[in-house]
C-alpha positions as CSV (number, residue, x, y, z in Angstrom):
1,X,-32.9,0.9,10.3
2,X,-30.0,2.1,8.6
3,X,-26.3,2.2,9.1
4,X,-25.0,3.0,12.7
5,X,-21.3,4.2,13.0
6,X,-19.9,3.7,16.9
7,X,-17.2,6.0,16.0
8,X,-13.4,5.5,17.7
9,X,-13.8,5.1,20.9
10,X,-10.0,6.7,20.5
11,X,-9.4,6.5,24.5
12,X,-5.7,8.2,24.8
13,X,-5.1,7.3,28.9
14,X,-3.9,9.3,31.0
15,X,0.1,10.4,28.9
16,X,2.4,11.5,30.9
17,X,3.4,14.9,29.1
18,X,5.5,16.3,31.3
19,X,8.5,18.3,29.4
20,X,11.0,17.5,32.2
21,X,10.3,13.7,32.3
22,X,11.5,11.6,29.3
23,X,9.0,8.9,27.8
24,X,10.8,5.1,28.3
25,X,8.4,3.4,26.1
26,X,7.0,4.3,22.6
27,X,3.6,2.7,21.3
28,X,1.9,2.3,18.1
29,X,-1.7,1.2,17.5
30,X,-3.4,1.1,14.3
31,X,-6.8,-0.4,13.3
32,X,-8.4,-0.4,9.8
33,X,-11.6,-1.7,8.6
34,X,-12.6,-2.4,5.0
35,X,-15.3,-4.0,2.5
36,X,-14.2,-5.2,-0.6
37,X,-17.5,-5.4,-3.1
38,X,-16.8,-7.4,-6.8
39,X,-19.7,-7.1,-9.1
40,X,-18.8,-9.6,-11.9
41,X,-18.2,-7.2,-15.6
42,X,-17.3,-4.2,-12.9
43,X,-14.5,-5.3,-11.1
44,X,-13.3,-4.7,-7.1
45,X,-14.1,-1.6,-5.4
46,X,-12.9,-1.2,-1.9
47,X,-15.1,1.0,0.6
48,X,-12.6,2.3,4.1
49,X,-15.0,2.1,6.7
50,X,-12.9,3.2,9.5
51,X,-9.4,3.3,10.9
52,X,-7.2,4.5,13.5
53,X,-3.3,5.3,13.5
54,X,-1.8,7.1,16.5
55,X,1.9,7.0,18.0
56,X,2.8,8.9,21.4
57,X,5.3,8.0,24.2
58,X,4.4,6.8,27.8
59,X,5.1,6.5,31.0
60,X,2.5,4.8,33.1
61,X,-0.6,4.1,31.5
62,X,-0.6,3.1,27.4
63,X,-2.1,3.5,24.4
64,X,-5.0,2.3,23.7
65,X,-7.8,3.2,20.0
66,X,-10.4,1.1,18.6
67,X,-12.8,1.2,15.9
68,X,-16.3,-0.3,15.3
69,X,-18.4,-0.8,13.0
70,X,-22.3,-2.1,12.8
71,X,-24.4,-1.6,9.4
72,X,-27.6,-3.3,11.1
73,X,-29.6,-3.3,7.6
74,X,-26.6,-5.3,5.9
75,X,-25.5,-7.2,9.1
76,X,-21.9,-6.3,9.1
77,X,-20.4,-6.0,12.3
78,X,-16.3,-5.6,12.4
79,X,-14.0,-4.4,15.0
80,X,-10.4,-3.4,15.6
81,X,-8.5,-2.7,19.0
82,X,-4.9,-2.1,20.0
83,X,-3.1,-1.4,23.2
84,X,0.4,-0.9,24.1
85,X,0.9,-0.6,27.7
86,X,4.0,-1.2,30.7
87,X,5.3,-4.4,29.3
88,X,2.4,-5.8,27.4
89,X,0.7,-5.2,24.4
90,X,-2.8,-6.8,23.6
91,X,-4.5,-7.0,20.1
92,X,-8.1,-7.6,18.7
93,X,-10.1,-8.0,15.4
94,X,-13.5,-9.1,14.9
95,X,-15.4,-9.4,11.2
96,X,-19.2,-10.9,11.2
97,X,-21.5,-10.9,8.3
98,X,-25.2,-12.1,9.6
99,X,-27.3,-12.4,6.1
100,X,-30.5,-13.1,6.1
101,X,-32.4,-12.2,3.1
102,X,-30.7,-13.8,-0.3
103,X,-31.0,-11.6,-3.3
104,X,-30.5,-12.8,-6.9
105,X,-27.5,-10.3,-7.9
106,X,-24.1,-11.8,-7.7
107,X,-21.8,-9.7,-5.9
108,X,-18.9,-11.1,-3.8
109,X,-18.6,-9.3,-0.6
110,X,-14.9,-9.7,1.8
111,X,-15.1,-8.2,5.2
112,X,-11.6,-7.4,6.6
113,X,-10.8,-5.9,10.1
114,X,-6.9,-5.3,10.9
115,X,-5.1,-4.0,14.3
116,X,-1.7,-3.4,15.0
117,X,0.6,-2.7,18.0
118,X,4.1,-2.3,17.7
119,X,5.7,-0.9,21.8
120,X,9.4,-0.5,22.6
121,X,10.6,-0.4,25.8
122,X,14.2,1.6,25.3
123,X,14.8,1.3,29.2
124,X,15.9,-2.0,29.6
125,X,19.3,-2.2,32.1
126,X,21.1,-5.6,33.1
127,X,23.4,-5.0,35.7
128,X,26.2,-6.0,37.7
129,X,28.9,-5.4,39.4
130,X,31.4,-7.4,36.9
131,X,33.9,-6.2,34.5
132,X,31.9,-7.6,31.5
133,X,30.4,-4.9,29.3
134,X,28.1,-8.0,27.9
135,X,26.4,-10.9,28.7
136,X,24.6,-13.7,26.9
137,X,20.9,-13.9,27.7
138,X,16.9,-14.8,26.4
139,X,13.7,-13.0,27.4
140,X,10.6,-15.4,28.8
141,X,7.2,-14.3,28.1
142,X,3.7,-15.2,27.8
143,X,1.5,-15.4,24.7
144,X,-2.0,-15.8,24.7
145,X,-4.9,-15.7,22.3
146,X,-7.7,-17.2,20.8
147,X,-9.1,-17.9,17.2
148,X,-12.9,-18.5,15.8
149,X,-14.3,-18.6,12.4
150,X,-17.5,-20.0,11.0
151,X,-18.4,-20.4,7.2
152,X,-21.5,-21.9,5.0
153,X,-21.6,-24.2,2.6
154,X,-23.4,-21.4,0.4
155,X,-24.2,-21.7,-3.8
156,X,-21.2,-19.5,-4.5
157,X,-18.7,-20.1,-1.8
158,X,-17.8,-18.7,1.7
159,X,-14.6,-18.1,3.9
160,X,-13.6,-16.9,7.0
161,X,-10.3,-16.8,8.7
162,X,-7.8,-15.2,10.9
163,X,-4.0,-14.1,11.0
164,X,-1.6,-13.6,13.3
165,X,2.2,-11.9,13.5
166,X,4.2,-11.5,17.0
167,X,7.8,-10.6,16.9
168,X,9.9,-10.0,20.4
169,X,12.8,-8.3,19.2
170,X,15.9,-7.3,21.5
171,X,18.0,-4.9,20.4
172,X,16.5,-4.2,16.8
173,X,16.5,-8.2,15.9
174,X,13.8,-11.0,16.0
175,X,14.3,-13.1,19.3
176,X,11.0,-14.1,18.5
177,X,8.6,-14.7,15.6
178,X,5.3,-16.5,14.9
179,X,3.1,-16.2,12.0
180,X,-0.3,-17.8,11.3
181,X,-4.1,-18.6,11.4
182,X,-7.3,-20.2,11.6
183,X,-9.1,-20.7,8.3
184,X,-12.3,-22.2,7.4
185,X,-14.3,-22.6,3.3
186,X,-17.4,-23.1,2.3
187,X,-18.3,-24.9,6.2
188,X,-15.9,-27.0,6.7
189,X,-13.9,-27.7,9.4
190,X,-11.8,-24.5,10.9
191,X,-7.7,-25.5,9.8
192,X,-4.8,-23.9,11.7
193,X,-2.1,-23.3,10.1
194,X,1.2,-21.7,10.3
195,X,3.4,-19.2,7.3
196,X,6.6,-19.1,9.1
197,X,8.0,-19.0,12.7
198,X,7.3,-20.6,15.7
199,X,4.0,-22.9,15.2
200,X,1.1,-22.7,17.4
201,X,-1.0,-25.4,16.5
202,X,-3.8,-24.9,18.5
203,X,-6.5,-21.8,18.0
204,X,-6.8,-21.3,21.8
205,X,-3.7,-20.8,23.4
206,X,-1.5,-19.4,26.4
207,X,2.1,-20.6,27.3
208,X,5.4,-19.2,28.4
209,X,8.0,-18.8,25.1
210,X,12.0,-17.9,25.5
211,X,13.4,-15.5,22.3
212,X,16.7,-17.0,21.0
213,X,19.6,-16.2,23.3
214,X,21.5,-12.7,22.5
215,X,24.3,-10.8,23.6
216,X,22.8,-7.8,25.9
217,X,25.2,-5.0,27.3
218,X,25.9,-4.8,31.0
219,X,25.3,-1.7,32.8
220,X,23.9,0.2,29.5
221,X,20.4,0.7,28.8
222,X,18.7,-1.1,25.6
223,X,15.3,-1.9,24.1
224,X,12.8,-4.5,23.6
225,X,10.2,-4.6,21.5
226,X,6.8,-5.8,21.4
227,X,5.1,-6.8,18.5
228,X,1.7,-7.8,17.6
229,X,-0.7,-7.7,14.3
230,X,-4.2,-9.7,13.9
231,X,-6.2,-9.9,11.1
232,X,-10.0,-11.3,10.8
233,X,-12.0,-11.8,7.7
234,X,-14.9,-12.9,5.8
235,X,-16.5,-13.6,2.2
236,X,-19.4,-14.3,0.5
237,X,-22.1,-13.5,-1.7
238,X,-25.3,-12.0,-1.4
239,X,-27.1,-14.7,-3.2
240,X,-27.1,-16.6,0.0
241,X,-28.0,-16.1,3.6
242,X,-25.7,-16.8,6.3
243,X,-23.6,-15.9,9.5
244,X,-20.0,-15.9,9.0
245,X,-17.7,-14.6,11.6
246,X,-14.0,-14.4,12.4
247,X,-12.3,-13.7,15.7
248,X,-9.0,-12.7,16.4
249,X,-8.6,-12.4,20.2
250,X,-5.2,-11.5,21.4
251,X,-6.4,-9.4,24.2
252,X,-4.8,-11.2,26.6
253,X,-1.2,-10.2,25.9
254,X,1.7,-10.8,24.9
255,X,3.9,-9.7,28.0
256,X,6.9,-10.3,30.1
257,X,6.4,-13.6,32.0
258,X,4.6,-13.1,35.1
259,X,5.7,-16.5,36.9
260,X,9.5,-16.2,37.0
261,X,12.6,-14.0,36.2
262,X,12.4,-12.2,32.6
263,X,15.7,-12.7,31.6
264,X,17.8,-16.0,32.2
265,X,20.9,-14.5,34.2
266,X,23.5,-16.2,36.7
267,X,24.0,-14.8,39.4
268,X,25.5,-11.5,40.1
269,X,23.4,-9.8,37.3
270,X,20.1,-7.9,37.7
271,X,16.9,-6.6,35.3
272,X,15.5,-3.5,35.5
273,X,12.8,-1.4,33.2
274,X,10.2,1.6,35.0
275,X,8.2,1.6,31.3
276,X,7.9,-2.1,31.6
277,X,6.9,-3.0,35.1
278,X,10.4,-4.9,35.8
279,X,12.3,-5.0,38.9
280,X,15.1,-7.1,40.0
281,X,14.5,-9.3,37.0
282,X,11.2,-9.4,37.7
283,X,7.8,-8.0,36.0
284,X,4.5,-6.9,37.4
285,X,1.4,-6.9,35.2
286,X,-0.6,-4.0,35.6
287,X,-3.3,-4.6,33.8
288,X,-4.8,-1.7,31.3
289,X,-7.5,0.7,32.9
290,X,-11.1,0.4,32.6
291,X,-12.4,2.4,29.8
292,X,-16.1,1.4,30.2
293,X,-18.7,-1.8,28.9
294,X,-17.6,-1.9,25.0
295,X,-19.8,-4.6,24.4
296,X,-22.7,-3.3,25.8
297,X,-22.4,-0.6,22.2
298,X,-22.5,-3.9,20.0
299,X,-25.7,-5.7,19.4
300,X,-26.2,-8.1,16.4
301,X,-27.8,-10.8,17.2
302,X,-26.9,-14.0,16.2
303,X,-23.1,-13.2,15.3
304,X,-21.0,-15.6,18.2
305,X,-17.7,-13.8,19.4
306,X,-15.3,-14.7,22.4
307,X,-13.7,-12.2,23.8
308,X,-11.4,-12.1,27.0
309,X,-11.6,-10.6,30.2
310,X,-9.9,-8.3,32.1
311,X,-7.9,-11.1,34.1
312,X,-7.5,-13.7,31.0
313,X,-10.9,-15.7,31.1
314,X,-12.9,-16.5,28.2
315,X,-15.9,-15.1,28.0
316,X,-18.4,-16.4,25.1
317,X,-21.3,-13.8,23.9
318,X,-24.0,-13.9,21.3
319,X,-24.4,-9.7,20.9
């Protein structure tokens, strides 16, 4: 059977487009998904296989595109997914490479799914009744996510790996920022490791994080934004056979903590934000809208991917 395209399942939900109502919150999602084919005296040739890049306001519901992927008579199976939504924003990428028939041409293939969501939420308000026009404060939120690769020992070399970037950034600067990964060569045992930022040492994840303390204006709306990129990959030949894989699940959010007050304030001094779910310092996950079974469009057998549900949990799945 040949290749099958599930073309973007580009789900715009539910925009409020209404001329008299101003948006509060701005999102960006882009995907893109690529093959990179070297054929030794020929050079690299890189094939686009899909993509997705969309910006709109909203006020309610968010943004949310994705892209897949499935050439069944190659085995290549990649996905990308981004959402930006009231005070979260949630990010996946998935590349697989099931091989099973080794062929005596050497050509080196890399497998490389990307998403991005970038969300700013310009309606931010601390206030008070004070005479101080500013006041020093940091943001708590969660981050959550978790990394899986798998490569072979094969006669010309395998990888697989994941990357990560999340900025929180209060007015315009980094409160917040983490960059990293999960890689794994020719079999061995999956590494994290981190570029720069705020470590995370562990491939599966979830915790409460505080952005650098900053100087916010009292009684004067400002913005925050969200900011979240994943990257998952693979590489081999086609001498070999294998399963590689790489999973990049951060679809479980980076938000505004759930679990206590958003920003640290004394007393006297209040949050507020209608585009990100915050009231009286406090915010209320609303979590994104059903938009139907997407894995129940992606069956390659043999390829393991974890993915999260709706509410957090893992959910492991051979598809």
């Amino acid at each position: 059977m040949g290749r099958r395209r599930v073309v973007v399942v580009a789900a715009l939900l539910a925009l409020s487009l209404c001329a008299v109502h101003a948006h509060a919150a701005d999102a960006h999602v882009t995907g893109d998904l690529q093959r990179q084919v070297y054929v030794p005296g020929s050079g690299f040739t890189t094939q686009y296989l899909g993509s997705y890049d969309h910006t709109a306001g909203f006020s309610g519901d968010g943004v949310h595109f994705d892209e897949v992927i499935i050439e069944e008579q190659s085995g290549i199976h990649l996905e990308a997914d981004s959402y930006g939504g009231p005070g979260f924003v949630q990010a996946h990428t998935y590349a697989g490479w099931n091989r099973q028939v080794s062929s005596q041409n050497s050509v080196a293939y890399t497998l490389t799914a990307t998403s991005h969501v970038e969300t700013t939420f310009d309606d931010l308000l601390i206030s008070s009744s004070g005479s101080s026009p500013t006041v020093m404060t940091s943001i708590h939120f969660h981050l959550s996510g978790a990394q899986t690769v798998g490569s072979f020992l094969g006669s010309e070399g395998t990888s697989a790996q994941t990357s990560y970037v999340v900025s929180v950034e209060p007015l315009g600067a980094f409160g917040f920022f983490a960059q990293g990964g999960l890689g794994s060569t020719n079999g061995d045992t999956p590494q994290v490791y981190t570029v720069s930022g705020t470590p995370i040492d562990s491939p599966i994840f979830g915790g409460t994080f505080t952005t650098a303390p900053f100087s916010a204006p009292v009684n004067t709306p400002f913005s925050v934004t969200f900011s979240l990129n994943t990257t998952a990959e693979v590489s081999g030949s086609n001498k070999d056979d294998f399963i590689l894989y790489a999973n990049n699940d951060f679809g479980s959010t980076l938000s505004f903590v759930t679990d206590g007050p958003v920003f640290d304030l004394s007393e006297g001094y209040t949050a507020d934000s209608a585009s990100a779910n915050i009231a009286d310092n406090a915010f209320t996950f609303v979590p994104e809208p059903e938009r139907g079974p997407l894995a129940a469009l992606l069956t390659l057998s043999g390829i393991p991917r974890t993915r999260r549900g709706r509410g957090g949990r893992l959910e492991s799945t051979r598809i």
